[in-house]
N, C-alpha and C positions, 0 to 999 in steps of 0.2 A: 200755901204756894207749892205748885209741884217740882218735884226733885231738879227737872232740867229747864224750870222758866227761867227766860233770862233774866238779871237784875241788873241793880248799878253798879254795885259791889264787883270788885276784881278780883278772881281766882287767882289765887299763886298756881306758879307752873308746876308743879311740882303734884297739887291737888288734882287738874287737867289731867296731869300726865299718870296718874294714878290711875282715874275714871277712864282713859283710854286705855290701860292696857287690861282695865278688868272686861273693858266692852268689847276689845280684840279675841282675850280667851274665850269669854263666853262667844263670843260670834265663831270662833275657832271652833269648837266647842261642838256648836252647836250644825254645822257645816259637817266637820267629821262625822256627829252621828248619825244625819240623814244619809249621806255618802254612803256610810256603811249597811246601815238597815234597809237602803234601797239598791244595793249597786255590789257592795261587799268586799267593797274597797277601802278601805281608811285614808284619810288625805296624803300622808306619809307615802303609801304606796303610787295613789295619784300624782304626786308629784316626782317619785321617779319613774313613771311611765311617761308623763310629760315632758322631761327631763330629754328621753329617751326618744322619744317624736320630734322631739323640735332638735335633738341633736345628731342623731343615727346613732349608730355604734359606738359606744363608748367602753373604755377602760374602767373598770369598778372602782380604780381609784379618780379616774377624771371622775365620771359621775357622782365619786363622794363630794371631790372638789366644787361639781356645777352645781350640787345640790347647798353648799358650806356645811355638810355632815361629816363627822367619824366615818371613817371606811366601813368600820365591823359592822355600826346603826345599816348601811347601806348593804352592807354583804349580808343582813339578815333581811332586810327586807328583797332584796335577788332573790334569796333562796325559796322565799316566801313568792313570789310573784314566777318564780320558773318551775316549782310546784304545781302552781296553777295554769300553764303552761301561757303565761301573759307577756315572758320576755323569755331569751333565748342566749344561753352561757356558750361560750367555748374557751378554749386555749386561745392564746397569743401565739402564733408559728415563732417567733423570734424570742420569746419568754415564756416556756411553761408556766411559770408562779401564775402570770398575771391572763385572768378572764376578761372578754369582752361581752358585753351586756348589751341585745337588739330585742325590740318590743316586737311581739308577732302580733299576728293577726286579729288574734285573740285577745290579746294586750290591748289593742287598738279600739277594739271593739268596748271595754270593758274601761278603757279610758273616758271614749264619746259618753259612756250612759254615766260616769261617775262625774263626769264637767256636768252633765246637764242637771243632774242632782243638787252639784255644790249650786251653779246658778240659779238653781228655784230658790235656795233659802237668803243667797244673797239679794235676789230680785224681791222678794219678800220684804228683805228686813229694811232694805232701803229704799227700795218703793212705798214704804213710808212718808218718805220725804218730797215736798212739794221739790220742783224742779229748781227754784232758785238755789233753795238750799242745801241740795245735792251739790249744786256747782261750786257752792261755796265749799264745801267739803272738799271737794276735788281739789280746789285751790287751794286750801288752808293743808293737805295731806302731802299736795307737790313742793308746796313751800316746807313742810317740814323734811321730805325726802330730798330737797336739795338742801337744807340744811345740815342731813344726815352726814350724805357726801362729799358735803365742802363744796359743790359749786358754785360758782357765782353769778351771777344771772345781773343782765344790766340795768 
């Protein structure tokens, strides 16, 4: 029998939830490195440039905040992405200490070809999937994200 045919036998949660977070890393994983070996971006950085797009100018601390990172994880990747000249530091007028962080042009640019990177490996791996069972996926992932949450649904 192959590893993921289904049977009658009930997986404890726990065994599930194991298998998915090894098939999340690997998928993670495996995301990250096309990203970078095509685009030269790591997702880390992808995601605070996206961060950055969808929110405008942000505080190095809010964008630690909107990202749930450590400041410093985030103040290295800035430094790392304003090097490249992909986002854009200044002073706060009313707080020296504290930077504000806007993705340029460049940034922008190097965002679009790093999404379309991560999309090839996702459309990949789950273009796999007949269409029913994509859906089900979706459902069975909203059900556990609203279980995350706490919401309740009627």
């Amino acid at each position: 029998m192959e590893p993921h045919e289904s049977t009658t036998a009930v997986s404890a949660p726990e065994q599930v939830g194991l298998s998915f977070l090894t098939l999340a890393y690997s998928l993670r994983e495996q995301v990250d490195q096309h990203m970078l070996t095509t685009t030269g971006l790591s997702l880390s950085r992808t995601k605070v440039l996206q961060a950055l797009a969808d929110h405008g100018v942000l505080h190095q601390a809010e964008l630690a905040a909107t990202l749930g990172q450590a400041p410093r994880s985030v103040t290295q990747i800035v430094e790392g992405l304003a090097r490249l000249g992909m986002v854009a530091r200044s002073g706060d007028p009313e707080d020296r200490r504290r930077k504000t962080v806007s993705i340029t042009d460049i940034g922008r640019t190097a965002l679009r070809a790093a999404e379309e990177a991560g999309t090839h490996v996702l459309r990949q791996y789950f273009g796999r999937l007949e269409p029913q069972q994509l859906a089900l996926l979706d459902t069975l992932l909203a059900h556990l994200d609203i279980a995350r949450t706490g919401s309740k649904t009627g």
